[in-house]
C-alpha positions as CSV (number, residue, x, y, z in Angstrom):
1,X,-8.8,10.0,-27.8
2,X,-5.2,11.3,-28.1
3,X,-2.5,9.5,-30.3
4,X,1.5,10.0,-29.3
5,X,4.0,7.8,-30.6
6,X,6.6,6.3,-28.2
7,X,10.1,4.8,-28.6
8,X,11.0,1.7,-27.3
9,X,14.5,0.2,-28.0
10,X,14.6,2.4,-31.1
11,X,11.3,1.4,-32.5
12,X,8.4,4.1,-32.7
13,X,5.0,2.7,-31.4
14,X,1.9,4.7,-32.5
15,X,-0.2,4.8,-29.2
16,X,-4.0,5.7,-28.6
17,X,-4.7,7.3,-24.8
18,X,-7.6,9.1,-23.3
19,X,-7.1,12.8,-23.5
20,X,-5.0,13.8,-20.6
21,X,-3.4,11.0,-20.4
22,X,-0.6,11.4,-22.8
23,X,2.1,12.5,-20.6
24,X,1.4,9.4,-18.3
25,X,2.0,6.9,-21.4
26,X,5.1,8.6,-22.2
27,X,6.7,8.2,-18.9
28,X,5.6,4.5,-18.9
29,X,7.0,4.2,-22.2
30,X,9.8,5.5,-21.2
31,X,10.2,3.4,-18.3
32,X,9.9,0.4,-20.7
33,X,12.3,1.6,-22.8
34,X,14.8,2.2,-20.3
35,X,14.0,-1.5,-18.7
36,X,14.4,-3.0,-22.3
37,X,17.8,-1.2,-22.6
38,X,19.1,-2.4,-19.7
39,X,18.4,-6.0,-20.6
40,X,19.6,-5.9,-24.3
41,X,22.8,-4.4,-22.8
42,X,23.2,-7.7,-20.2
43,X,21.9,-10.5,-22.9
44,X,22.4,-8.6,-26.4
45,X,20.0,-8.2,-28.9
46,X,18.0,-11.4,-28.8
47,X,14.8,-10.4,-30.8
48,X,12.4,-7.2,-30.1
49,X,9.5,-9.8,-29.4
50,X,11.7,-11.9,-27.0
51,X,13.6,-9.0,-25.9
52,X,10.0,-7.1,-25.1
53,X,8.3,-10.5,-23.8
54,X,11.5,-10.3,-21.2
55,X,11.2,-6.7,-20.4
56,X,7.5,-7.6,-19.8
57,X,8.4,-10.4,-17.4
58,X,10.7,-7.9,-15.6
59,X,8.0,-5.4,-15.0
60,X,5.4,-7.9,-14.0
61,X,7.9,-9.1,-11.1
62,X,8.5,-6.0,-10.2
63,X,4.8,-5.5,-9.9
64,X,4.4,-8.8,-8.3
65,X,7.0,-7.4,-5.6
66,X,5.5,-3.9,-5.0
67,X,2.0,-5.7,-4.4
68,X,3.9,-8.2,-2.0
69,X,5.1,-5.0,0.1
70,X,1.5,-2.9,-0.2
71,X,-0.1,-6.0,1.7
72,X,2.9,-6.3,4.1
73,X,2.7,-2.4,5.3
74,X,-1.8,-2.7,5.0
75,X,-1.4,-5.9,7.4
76,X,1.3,-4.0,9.6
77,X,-0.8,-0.9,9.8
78,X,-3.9,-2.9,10.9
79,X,-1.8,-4.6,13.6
80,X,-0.6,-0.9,14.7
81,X,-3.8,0.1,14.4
82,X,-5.2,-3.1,17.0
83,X,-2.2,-2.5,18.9
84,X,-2.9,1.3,19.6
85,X,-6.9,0.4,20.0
86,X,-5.9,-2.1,22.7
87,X,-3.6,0.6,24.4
88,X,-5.7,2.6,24.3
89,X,-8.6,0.3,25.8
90,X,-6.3,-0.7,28.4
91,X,-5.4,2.8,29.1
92,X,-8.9,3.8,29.7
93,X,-10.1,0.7,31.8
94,X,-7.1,1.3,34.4
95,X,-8.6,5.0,34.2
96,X,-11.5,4.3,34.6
97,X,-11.5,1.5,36.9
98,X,-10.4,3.3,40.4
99,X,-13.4,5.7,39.7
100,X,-15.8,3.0,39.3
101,X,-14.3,1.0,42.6
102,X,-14.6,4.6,44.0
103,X,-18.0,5.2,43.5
104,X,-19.0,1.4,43.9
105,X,-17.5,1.5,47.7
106,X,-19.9,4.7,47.8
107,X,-22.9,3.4,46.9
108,X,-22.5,0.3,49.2
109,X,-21.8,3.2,52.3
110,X,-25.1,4.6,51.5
111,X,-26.6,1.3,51.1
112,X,-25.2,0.4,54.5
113,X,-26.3,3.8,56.1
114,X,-30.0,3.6,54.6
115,X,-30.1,-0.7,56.0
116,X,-29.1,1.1,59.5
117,X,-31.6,3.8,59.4
């Protein structure tokens, strides 16, 4: 296990990450920081618990929104996806169809030509 330490709002946390991992924590740290500074800067210094509980709130939303948009663009590709199947299902079938009307007129000739033999 790796230990870093990490600032947020001015406050060193002591942190415990799997190995390889550290650079990871410290850009997430440093995202919180940055998040926490931009909300003490709007309401003032009201606390690090409250400030963090906010910042924490923050973040979740903008979680909350990002999972919002992944199902949006998974239920837009699978309509795509449908769309393009159907296409291409109607594509084929008016392919397709002429040569079977083709060979179904055939088979009736030779029907009709073995019934006059």
């Amino acid at each position: 296990m790796a230990q870093l330490s990490v600032t947020i709002n001015g406050r060193d946390y002591p942190i415990v990450c799997d190995d390889g991992q550290e650079e990871h924590v410290t850009r997430l740290a440093a995202y919180i920081d940055k998040r926490a500074g931009e909300i003490a800067s709007t309401v003032g210094q009201v606390g690090e618990g409250r400030l963090l509980v906010m910042t924490s709130l923050l973040v979740a939303d903008e979680l909350s929104e990002a999972y919002d948009e992944m199902e949006r663009l998974q239920i837009a590709a699978k309509n795509s996806e449908e769309a393009i199947r159907n296409e291409t299902r109607e594509s084929l079938e008016a392919r397709v169809a002429p040569v079977v009307e083709s060979l179904a007129t055939r088979i009736e000739n030779i029907a009709a030509g073995l019934e006059s033999d």
